[in-house]
C-alpha positions as CSV (number, residue, x, y, z in Angstrom):
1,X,-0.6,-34.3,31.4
2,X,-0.6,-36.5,28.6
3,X,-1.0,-40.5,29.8
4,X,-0.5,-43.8,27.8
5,X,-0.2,-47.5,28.4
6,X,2.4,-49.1,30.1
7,X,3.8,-51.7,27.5
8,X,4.1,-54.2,31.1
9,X,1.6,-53.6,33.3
10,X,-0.7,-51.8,30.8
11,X,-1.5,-49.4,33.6
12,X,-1.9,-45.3,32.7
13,X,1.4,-43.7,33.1
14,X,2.7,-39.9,32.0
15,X,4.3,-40.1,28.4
16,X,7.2,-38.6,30.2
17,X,8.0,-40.7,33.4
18,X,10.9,-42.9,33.0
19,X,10.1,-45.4,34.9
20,X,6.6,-46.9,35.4
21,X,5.3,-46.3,39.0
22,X,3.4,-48.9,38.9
23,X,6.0,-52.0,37.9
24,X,9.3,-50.3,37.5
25,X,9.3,-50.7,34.0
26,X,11.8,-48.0,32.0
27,X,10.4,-46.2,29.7
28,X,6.9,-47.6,29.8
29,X,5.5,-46.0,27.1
30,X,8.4,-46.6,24.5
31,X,7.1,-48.7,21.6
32,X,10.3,-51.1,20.6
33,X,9.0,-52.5,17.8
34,X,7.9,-48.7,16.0
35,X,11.2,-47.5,17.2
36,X,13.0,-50.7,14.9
37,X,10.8,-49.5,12.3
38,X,11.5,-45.9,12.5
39,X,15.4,-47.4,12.3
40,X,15.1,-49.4,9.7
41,X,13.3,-46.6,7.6
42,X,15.6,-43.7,8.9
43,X,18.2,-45.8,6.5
44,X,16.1,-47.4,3.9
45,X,15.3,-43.4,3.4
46,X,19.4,-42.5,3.1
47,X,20.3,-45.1,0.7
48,X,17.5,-44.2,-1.4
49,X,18.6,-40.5,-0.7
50,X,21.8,-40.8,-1.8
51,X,21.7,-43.8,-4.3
52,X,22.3,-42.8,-8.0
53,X,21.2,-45.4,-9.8
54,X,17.4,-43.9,-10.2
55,X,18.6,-40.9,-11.7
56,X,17.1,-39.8,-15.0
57,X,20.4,-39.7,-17.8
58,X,22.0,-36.4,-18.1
59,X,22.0,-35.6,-22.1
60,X,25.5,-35.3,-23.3
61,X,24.1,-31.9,-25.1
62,X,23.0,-30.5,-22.1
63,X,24.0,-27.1,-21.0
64,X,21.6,-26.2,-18.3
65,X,18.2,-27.2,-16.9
66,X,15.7,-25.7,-15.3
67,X,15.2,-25.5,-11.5
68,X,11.3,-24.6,-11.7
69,X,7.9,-24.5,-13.8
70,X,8.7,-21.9,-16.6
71,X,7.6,-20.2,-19.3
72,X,9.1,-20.2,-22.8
73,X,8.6,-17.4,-24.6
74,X,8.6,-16.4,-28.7
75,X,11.7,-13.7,-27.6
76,X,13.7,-12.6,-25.4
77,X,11.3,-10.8,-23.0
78,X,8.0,-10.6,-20.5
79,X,6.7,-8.8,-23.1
80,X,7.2,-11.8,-25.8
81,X,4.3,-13.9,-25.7
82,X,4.5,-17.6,-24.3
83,X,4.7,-20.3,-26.7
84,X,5.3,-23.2,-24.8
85,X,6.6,-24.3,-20.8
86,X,8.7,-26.6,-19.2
87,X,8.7,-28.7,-16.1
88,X,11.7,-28.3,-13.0
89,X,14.4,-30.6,-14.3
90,X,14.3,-30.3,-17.7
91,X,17.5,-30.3,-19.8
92,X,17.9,-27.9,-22.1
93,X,20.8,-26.9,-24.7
94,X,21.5,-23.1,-25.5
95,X,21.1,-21.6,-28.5
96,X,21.9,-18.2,-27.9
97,X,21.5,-15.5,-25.1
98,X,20.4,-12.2,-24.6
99,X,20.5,-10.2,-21.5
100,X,19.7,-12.6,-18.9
101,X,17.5,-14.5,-21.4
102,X,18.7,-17.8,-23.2
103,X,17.7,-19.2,-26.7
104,X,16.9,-22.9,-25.5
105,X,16.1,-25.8,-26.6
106,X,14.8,-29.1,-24.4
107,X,16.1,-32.3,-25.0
108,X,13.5,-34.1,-23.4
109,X,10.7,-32.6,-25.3
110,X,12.2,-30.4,-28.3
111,X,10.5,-27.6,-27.0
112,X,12.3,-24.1,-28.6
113,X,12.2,-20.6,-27.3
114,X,13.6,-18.2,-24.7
115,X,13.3,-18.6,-20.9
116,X,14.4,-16.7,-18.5
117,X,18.2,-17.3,-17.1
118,X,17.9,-16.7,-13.4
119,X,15.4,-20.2,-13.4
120,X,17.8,-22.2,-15.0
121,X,21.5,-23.7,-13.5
122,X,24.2,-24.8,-15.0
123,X,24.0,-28.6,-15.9
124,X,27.0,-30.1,-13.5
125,X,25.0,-29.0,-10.6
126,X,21.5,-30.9,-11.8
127,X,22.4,-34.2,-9.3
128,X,22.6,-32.2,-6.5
129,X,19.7,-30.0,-7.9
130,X,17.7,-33.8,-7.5
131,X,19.0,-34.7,-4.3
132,X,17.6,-32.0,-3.1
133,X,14.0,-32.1,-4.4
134,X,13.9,-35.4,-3.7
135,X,14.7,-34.5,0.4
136,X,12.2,-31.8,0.3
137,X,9.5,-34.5,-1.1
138,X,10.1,-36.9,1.6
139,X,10.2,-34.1,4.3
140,X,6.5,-33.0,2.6
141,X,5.6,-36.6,2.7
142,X,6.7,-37.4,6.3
143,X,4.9,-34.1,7.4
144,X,1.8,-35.4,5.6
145,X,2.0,-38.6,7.2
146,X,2.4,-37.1,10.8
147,X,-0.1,-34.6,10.7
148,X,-2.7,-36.9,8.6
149,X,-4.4,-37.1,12.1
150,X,-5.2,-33.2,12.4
151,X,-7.1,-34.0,9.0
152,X,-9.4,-37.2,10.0
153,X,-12.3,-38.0,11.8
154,X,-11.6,-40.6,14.8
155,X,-15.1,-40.6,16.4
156,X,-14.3,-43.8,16.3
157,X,-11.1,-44.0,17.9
158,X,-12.5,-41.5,20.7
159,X,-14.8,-44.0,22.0
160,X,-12.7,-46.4,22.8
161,X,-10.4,-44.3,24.1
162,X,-12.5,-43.5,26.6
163,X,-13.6,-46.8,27.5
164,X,-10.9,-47.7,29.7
165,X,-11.3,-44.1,31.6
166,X,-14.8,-45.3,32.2
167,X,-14.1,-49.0,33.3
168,X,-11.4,-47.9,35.8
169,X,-14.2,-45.8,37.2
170,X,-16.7,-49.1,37.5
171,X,-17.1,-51.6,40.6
172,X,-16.3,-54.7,38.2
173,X,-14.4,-53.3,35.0
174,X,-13.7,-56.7,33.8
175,X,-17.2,-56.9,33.2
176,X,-18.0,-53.8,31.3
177,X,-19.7,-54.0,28.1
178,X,-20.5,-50.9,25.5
179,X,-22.4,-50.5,23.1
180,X,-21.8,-52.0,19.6
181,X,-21.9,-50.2,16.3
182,X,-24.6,-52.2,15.3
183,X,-26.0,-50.7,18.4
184,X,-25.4,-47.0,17.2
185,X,-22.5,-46.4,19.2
186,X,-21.0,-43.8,16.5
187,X,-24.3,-41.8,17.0
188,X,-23.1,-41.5,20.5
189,X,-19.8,-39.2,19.7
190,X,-19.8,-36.1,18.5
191,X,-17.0,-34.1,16.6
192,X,-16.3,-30.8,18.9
193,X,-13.6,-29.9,16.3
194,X,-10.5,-29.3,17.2
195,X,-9.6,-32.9,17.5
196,X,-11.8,-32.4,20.9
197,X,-14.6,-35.3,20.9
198,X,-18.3,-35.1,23.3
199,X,-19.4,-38.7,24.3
200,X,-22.9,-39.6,26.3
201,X,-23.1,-43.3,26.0
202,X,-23.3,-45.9,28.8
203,X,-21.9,-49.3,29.9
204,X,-23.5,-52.4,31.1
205,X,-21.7,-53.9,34.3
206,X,-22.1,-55.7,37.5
207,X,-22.5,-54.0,41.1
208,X,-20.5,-55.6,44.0
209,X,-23.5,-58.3,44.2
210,X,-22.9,-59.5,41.1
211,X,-25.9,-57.4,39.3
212,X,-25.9,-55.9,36.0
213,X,-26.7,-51.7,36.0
214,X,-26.4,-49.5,33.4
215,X,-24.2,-46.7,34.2
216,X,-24.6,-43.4,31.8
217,X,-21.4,-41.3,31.0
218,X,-20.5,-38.0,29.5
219,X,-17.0,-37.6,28.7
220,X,-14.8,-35.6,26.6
221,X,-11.4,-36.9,25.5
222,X,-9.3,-35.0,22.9
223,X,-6.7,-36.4,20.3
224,X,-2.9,-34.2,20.8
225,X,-1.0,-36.5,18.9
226,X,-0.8,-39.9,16.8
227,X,-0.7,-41.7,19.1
228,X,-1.7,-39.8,22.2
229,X,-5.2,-38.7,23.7
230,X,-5.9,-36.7,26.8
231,X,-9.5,-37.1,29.3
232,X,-10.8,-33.7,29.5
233,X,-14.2,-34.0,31.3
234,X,-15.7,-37.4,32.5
235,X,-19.1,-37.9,34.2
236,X,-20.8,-41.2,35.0
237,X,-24.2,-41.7,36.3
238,X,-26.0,-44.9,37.1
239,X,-29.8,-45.4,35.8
């Protein structure tokens, strides 16, 4: 079961409980503020989406464009060699035509030749044609961005992570201390893979008489979202 922060009472709750059992809060793990930023780019994205005014000019000469990387051969034919190629996009104005081939010529870099019909439309449909493509590039992007976790190293992030699993395990968690990087508290995580992380570390913190002991841990905590991390295995012995 997957646990975050209650946004009250900070207290470990299930991502999915709707209320917190702890103070009653609803939703307690429902982040307001990201939620009014998802909103806010949800319809930044649509009038970008669906704005005109960043289109590229459609030639008056245009007759059809091309809808992906192509090659632009010396005739009409595979077996003509290239002499050129053109980018998705591209206006072009026919010259001629031949069998599913067209005579072309692009008016946004004069290059000449024969490409292939079937990879080219017919001009009128070239806004929806960039409505589209530009969808599909911010679906790649947002994939990207959600999944740029699956790609990272958080060592970092692990450890303290697991910090708070370890304090709610101590006699006086208010006066836990870790290690500092300066310490070498990296060299205390390793990378399972996997988005699984090993740490064997230890805190300094006081007994019930007010003493300081060092308490050794082995723990391993493991990344399943953004956001979210889950305590797989967590051992603590005191010196």
């Amino acid at each position: 079961m997957a646990l975050k922060k209650c946004k009250e009472c900070k207290k470990e709750v299930s991502t999915k409980a709707k209320n917190c059992p702890h103070c009653g809060a609803k939703k307690p793990t429902e982040n307001k503020f990201l939620s009014f930023i998802v909103g806010v780019g949800v319809v930044v994205f649509f009038v970008w989406l669906f704005s005109g005014d960043t289109d590229e000019p459609i030639h008056t000469e245009a007759d059809r464009f091309s809808i992906s990387n192509l090659n632009v051969r010396f005739g009409p034919g595979t077996h003509f060699d290239p002499v050129s190629a053109i980018s998705p996009g591209e206006q072009l104005k026919v010259l001629g035509d031949s069998v599913g081939w067209l005579q072309i010529r692009s008016l946004d870099n004069d290059t000449e030749g024969w490409v292939s019909e079937r990879y080219t439309a017919d001009i009128s449909e070239i806004k929806t044609w960039r409505l589209e493509q530009r969808a599909e590039q911010q679906r790649i992007q947002q994939e990207e961005r959600a999944t740029a976790w699956l790609r990272q190293d958080n060592s970092s992030m692990a450890y303290i992570m697991i910090e708070d699993h370890v304090k709610n395990r101590l006699v006086s968690p208010a006066s836990a201390t870790f290690p500092s990087r300066s310490e070498g508290r990296m060299n205390h995580v390793q990378n399972l893979g996997n988005q699984r992380y090993r740490i064997n570390s230890y805190a300094d913190s006081q007994n019930r008489f007010g003493a300081t002991l060092r308490t050794r841990f082995v723990g391993e905590i493991r990344q399943i979202s953004n956001d979210t991390w889950r305590l797989e295995s967590l051992e603590l012995l005191e010196n």
